[in-house]
C-alpha positions as a Markdown table, in Angstrom:
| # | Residue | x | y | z |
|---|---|---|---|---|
| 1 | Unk | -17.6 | -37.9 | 14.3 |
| 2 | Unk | -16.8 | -40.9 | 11.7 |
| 3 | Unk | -17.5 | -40.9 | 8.1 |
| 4 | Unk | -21.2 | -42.7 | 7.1 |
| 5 | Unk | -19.1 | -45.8 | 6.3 |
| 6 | Unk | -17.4 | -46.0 | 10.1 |
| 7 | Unk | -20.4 | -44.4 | 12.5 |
| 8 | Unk | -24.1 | -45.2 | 11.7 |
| 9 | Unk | -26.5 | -42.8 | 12.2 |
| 10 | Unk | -28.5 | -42.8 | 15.2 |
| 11 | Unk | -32.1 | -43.5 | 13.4 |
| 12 | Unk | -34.8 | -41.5 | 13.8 |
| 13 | Unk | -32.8 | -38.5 | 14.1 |
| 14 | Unk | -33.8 | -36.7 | 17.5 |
| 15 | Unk | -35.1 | -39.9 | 19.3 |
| 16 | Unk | -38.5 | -38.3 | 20.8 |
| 17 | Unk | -39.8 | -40.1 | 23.8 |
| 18 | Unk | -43.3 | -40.4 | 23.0 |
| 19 | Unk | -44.4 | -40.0 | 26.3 |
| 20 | Unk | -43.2 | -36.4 | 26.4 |
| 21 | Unk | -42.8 | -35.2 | 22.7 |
| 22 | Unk | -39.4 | -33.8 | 23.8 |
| 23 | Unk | -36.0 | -35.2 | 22.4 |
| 24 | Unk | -34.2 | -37.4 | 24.8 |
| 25 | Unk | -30.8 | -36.4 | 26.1 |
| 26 | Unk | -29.0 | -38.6 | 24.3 |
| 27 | Unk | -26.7 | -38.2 | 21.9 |
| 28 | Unk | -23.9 | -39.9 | 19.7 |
| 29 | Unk | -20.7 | -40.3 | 20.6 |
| 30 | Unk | -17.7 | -39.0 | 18.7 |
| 31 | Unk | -14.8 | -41.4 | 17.7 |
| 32 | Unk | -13.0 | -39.6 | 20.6 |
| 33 | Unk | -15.4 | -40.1 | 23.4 |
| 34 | Unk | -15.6 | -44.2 | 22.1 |
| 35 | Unk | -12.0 | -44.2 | 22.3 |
| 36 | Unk | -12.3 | -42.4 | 26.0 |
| 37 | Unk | -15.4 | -44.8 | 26.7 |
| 38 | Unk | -13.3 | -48.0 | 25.3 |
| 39 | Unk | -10.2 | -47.0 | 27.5 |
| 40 | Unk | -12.0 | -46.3 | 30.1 |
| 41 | Unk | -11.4 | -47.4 | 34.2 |
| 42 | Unk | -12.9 | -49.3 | 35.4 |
| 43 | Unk | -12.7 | -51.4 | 32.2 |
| 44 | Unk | -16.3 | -52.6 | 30.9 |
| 45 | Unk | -16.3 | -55.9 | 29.3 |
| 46 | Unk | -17.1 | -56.6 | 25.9 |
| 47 | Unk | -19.8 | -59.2 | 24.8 |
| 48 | Unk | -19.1 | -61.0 | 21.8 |
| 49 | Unk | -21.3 | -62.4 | 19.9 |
| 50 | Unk | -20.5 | -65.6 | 17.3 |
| 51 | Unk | -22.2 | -67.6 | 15.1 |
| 52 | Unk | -22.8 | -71.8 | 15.8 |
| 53 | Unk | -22.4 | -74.2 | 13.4 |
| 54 | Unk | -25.8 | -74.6 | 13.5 |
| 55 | Unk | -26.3 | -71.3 | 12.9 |
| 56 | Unk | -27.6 | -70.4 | 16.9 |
| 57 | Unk | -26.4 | -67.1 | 18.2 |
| 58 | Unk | -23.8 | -67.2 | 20.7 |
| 59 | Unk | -23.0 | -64.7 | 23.2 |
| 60 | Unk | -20.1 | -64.0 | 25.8 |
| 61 | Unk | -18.5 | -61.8 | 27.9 |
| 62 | Unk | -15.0 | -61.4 | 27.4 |
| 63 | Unk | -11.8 | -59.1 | 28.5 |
| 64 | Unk | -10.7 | -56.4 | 25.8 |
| 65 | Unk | -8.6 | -53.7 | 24.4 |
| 66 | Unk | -8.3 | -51.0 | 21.9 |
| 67 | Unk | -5.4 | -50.9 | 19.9 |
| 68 | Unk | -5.0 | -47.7 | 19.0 |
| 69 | Unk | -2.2 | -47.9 | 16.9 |
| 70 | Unk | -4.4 | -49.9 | 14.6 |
| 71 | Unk | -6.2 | -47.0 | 13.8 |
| 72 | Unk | -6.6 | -45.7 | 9.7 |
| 73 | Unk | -8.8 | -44.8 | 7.5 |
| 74 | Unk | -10.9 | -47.6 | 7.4 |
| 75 | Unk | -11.3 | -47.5 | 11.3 |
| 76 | Unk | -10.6 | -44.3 | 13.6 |
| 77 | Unk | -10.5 | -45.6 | 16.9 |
| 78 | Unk | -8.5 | -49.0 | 15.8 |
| 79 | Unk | -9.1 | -52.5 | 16.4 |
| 80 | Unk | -10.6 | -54.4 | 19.4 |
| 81 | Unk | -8.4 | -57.0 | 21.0 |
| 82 | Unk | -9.0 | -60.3 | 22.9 |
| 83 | Unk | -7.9 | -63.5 | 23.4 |
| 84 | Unk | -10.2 | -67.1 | 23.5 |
| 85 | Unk | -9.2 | -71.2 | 23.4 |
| 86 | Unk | -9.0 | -72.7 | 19.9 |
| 87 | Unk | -11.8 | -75.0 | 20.9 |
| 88 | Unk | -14.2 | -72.9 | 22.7 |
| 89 | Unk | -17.6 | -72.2 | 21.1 |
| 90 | Unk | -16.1 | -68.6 | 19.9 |
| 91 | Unk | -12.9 | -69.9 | 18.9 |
| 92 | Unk | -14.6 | -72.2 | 17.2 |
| 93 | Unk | -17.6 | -70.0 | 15.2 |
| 94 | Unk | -14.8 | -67.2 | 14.3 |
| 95 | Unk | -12.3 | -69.5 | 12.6 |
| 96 | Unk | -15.7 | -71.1 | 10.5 |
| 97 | Unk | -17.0 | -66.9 | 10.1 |
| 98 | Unk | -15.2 | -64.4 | 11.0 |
| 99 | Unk | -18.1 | -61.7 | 11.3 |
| 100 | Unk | -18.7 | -60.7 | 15.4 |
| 101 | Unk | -21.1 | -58.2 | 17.0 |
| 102 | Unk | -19.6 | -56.8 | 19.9 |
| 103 | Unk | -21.6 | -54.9 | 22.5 |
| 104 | Unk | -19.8 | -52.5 | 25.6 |
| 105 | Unk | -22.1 | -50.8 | 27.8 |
| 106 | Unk | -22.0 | -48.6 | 31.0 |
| 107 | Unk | -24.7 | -50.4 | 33.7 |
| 108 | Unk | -24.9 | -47.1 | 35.8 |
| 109 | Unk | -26.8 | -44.1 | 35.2 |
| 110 | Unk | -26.5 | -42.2 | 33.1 |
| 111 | Unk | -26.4 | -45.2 | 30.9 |
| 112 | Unk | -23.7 | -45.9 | 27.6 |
| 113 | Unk | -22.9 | -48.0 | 25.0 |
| 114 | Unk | -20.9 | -48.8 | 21.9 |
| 115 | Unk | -21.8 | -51.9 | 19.4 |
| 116 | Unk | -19.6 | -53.1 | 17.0 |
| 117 | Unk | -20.0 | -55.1 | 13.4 |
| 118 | Unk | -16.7 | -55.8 | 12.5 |
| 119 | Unk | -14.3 | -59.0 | 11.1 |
| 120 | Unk | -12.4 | -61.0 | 12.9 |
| 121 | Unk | -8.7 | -62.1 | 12.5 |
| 122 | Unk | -7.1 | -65.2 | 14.7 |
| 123 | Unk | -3.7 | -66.0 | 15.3 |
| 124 | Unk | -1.9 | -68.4 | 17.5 |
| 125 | Unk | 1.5 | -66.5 | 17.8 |
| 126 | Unk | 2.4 | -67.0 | 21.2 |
| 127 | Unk | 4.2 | -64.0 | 21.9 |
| 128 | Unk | 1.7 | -61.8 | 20.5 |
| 129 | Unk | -1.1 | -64.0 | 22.7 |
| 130 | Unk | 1.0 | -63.6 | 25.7 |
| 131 | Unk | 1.6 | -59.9 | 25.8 |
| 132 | Unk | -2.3 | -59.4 | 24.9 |
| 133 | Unk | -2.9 | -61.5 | 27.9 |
| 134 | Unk | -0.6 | -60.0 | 30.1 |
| 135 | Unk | -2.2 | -56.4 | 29.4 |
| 136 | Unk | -5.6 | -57.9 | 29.5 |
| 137 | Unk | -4.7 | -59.5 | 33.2 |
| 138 | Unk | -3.5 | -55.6 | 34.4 |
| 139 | Unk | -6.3 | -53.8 | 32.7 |
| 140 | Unk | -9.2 | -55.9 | 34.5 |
| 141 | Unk | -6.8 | -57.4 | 37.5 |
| 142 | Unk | -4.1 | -54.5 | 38.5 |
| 143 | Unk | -0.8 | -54.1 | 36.6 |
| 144 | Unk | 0.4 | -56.5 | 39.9 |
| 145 | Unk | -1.4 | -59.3 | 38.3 |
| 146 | Unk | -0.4 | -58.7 | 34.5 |
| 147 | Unk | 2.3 | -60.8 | 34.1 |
| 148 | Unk | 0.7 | -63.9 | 35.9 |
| 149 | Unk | -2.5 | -63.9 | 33.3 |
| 150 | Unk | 0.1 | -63.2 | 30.2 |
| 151 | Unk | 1.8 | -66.3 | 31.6 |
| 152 | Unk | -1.6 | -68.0 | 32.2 |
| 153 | Unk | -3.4 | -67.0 | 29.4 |
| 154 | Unk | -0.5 | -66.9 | 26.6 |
| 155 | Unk | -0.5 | -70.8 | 26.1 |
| 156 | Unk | -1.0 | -73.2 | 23.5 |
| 157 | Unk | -4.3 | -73.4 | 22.7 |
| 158 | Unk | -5.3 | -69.6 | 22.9 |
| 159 | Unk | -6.4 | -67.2 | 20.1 |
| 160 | Unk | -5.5 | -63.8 | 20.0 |
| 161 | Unk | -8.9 | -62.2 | 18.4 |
| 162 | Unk | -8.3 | -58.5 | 16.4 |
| 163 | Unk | -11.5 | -57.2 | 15.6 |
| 164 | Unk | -11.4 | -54.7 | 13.1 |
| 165 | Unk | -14.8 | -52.7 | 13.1 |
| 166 | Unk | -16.9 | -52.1 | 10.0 |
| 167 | Unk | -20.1 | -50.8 | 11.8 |
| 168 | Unk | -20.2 | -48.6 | 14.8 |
| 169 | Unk | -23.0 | -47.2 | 16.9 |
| 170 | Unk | -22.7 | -45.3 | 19.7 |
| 171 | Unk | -24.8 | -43.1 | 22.1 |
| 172 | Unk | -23.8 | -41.5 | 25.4 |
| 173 | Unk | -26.1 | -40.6 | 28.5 |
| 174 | Unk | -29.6 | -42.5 | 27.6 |
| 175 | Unk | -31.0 | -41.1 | 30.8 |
| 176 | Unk | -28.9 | -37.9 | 31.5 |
C-alpha cells in the first residue's frame, strides 16, 4: 500500500454497517490491485471532473490510460492519460486550473472504485497526441481500430491531458 502522502486512509477505519454492527467486506486496494483495476479489460472510463470559469463543477466521461512508466516516488502507479479539444469545457477549465478529480468505478457487483486528486499537465505535441489516441482508440475500440482514432483524434486542436495524482482512494468489493 502507498505512503500517507499517495493513499488516503479509508475513514472510519473498519466501515461498520450500522444496520448489522459487523464490518463491511470492503477493503482498500493496494497500489498493485489499482494498477490491475486501472489496466483492466474491459476498460472502465474515467470521469473527470474540471472547474468553470464561473467556478460550476463540471463533469465528463472520458477514455484513459495509465502510464506506468511515469511511476516514482511521488506516484506508484504513474500518471493518468487522456486527450480533450483545446476549446471544450475541460480543455478549457484545466488550462485556467489545472487541479482534476478523477473518479473510475466498476458498475457490477461486487462494486469498485478508484478517485483521484491530482494536477494536470497539457500539451499540444501532435505526435505525442496521436500515439495517445491511437492506444486510447485500441484500448476501448479493438487494437483493429487504433490507428483510425490516433489518426482521428491526433489533430490540431486536441490536448493530451497527464494527470499526475496527488490523492488516491481506493476500495475494492463494497458488496462482496
Amino acid at each position: 500500500m502507498g505512503s500517507p502522502q499517495t493513499r488516503a486512509p479509508i475513514d472510519p477505519p473498519g466501515l461498520a454497517d450500522p444496520t448489522e454492527g459487523a464490518p463491511l467486506p470492503c477493503h482498500p486496494m493496494s497500489d498493485d490491485d489499482v494498477r490491475s483495476f486501472l489496466q483492466s479489460q474491459p476498460a472502465h472510463t474515467a470521469k473527470v471532473a474540471t472547474v468553470r470559469a464561473d467556478g460550476r463543477s463540471h463533469v465528463a466521461p472520458v477514455w484513459f490510460a495509465l502510464d506506468t512508466a511515469a511511476a516514482g516516488p511521488d506516484s506508484p502507479i504513474g500518471d493518468i492519460v487522456f486527450t480533450t479539444g483545446e476549446d471544450t469545457i475541460k480543455g478549457k477549465g484545466l488550462r485556467r486550473d489545472p487541479r482534476v478529480a478523477i473518479c473510475i468505478d466498476d458498475e457490477r457487483p461486487p462494486f469498485s472504485f478508484v478517485t483521484i486528486d491530482g494536477v494536470a499537465t497539457l500539451s499540444d505535441d501532435s505526435g505525442e497526441v496521436a500515439r495517445w489516441a491511437a492506444m486510447l482508440g485500441g484500448r476501448y475500440m479493438g487494437g483493429e481500430r487504433a490507428e483510425e482514432y490516433g489518426r482521428r483524434n491526433g489533430v490540431p486542436g486536441e490536448l493530451l491531458v497527464r494527470v499526475r495524482p496527488l490523492r488516491i482512494v481506493a476500495v475494492a468489493d463494497l458488496a462482496d
